[in-house]
Structures are given as C-alpha cells and as structure tokens.
VEXDOMI-165300 format. One record per residue (C-alpha): residue number from 1; x, y, z. Coordinates in pm, whole numbers, plus 32768, in hexadecimal, padded with zeros to 4 digits. Layout:
<recs>
[rec NUM,[X,Y,Z]],
...
</recs>
This chain:
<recs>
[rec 1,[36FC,3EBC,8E3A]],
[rec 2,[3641,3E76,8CF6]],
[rec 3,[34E0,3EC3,8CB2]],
[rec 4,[33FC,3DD0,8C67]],
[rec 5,[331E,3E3C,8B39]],
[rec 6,[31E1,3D6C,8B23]],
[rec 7,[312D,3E1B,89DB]],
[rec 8,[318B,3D75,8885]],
[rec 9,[317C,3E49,8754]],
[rec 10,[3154,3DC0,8606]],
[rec 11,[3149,3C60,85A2]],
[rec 12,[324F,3B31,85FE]],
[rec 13,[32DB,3AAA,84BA]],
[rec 14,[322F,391E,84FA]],
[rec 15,[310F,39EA,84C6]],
[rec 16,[3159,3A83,839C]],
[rec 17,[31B1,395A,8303]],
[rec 18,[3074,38A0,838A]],
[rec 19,[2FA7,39A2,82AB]],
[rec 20,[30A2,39B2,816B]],
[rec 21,[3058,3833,8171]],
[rec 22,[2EE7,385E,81B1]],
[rec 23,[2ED2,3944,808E]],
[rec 24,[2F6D,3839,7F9F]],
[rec 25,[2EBF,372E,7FCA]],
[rec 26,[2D6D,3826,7FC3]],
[rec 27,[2DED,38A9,7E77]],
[rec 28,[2E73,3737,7DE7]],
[rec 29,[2D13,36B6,7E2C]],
[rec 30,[2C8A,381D,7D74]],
[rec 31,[2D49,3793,7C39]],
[rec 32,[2D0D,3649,7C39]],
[rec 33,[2B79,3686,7C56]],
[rec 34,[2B9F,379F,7B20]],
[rec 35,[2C4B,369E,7A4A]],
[rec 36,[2B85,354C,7A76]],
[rec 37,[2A05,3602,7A58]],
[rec 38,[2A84,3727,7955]],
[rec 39,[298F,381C,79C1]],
[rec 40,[29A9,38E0,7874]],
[rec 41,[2955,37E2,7785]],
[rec 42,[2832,3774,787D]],
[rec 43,[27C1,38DE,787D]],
[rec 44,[27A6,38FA,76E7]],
[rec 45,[26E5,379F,76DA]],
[rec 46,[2618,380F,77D5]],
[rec 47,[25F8,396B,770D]],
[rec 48,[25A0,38AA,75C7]],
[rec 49,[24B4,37B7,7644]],
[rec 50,[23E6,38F2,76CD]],
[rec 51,[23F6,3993,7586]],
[rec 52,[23AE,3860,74C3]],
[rec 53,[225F,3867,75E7]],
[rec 54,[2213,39AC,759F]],
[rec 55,[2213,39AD,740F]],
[rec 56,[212D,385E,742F]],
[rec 57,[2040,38EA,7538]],
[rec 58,[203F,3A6A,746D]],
[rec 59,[1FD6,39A5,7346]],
[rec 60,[1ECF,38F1,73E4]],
[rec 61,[1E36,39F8,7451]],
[rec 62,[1E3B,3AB8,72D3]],
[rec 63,[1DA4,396B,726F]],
[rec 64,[1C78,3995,7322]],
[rec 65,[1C64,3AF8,72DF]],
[rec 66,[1C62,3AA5,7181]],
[rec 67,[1B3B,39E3,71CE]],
[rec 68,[1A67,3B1B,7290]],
[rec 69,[1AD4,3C05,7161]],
[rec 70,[1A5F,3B31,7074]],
[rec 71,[1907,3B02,7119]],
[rec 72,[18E1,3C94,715D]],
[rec 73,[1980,3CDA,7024]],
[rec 74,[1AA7,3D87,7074]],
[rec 75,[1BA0,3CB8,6FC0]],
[rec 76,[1BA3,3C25,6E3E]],
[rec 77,[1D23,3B78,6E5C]],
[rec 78,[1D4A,3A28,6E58]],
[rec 79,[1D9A,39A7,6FBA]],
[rec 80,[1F0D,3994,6F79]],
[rec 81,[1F27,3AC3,6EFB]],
[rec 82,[1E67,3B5B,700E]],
[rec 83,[1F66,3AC6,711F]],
[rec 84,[2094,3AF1,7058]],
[rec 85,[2062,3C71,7075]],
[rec 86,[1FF2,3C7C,71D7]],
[rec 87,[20E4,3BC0,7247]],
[rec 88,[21F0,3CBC,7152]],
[rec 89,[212F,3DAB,71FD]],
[rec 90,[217D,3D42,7342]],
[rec 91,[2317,3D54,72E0]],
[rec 92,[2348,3BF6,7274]],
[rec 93,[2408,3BBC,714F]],
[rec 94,[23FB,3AE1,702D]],
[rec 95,[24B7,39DC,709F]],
[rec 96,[241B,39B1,71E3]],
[rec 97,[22B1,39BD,712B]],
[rec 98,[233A,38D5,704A]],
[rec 99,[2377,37B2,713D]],
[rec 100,[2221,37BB,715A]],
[rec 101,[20E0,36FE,709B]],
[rec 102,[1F81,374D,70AD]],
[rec 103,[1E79,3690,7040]],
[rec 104,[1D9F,3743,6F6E]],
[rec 105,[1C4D,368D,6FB6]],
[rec 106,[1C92,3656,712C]],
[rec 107,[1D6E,377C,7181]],
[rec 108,[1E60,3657,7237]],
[rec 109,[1FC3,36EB,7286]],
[rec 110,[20D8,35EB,7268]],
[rec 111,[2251,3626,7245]],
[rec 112,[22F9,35C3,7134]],
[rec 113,[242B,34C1,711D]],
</recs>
C-alpha cells in the first residue's frame, strides 16, 4: 500500500516562476524611474544651487559685518575687500567669490552674469 505524505518541502516551480516574474517587472520599473528623473544630475544641481545659497548668504552676512567694524573700528578695508577675504577665509575660492558683486555704498550682493 502506498503512503500518503501530506507535508510539502520546498517550493512548486509555478511559484518560482510567479516571483522570477515579480522580480522583473520590480526591477524594469527600478530602471525606467533611474533613467527618466536622472537622480545624479538632479543631485549636483541641487548641490550647486545650495552652494551658490550659501556663498550669497556668507557674503551678506561679511557685508554687514563690514558695517559693525567700521563703526567700532575694527576694520580699515574697503567693503569688498573685507568680504573677499572672509569669504577666502571661509574656503571659497576665487572663482566662486568672483561670481559675485558688491556694492560698495550699499553692501548689496548680486551675482554676476
């Protein structure tokens, strides 16, 4: 007489190929999201505009410092001097300090083109 065995070990093969199909189409969709939005490229705009932020903000802020040093006496540089090497100070480099313009009078910051 033959025995009757009721416990299943391991997987049945429709299974298998229910997942190895799964997996696909997860990992087709993976692909196709990566190349349309380009995450890198987004990343280094996103990394530039923040610097770009930064250098105007950093240079506002040696602007008006300028100002307070001038007052108490601390400072005799122009005002453009006086940012230029804080903001050198502060590890920007030429270039970057050079995209910048600030009005001597006013101490406005504006990029330039």
């Amino acid at each position: 007489m033959l025995k009757k065995y009721n416990n299943k070990k391991g997987i049945s093969l429709i299974v298998l190929i229910i997942t190895i199909a799964v997996i696909l189409i997860l990992s087709g969709a993976v692909i196709l999201s990566v190349a349309t939005n380009r995450p890198i490229e987004s990343a280094e705009k996103a990394r530039d505009a923040h610097n770009d932020a930064t250098l105007e903000e950093q240079a506002k802020i040696l602007s008006a410092q300028w100002e307070v040093d001038t007052i108490t006496g601390d400072t005799t540089d122009e005002r453009g001097e006086y940012v230029e090497n804080g903001l050198k100070t502060l590890g920007f480099t030429q270039e970057e300090i050079d995209r910048l313009s600030i009005d001597e009078t006013t101490g406005e910051v504006t990029w330039n083109e």
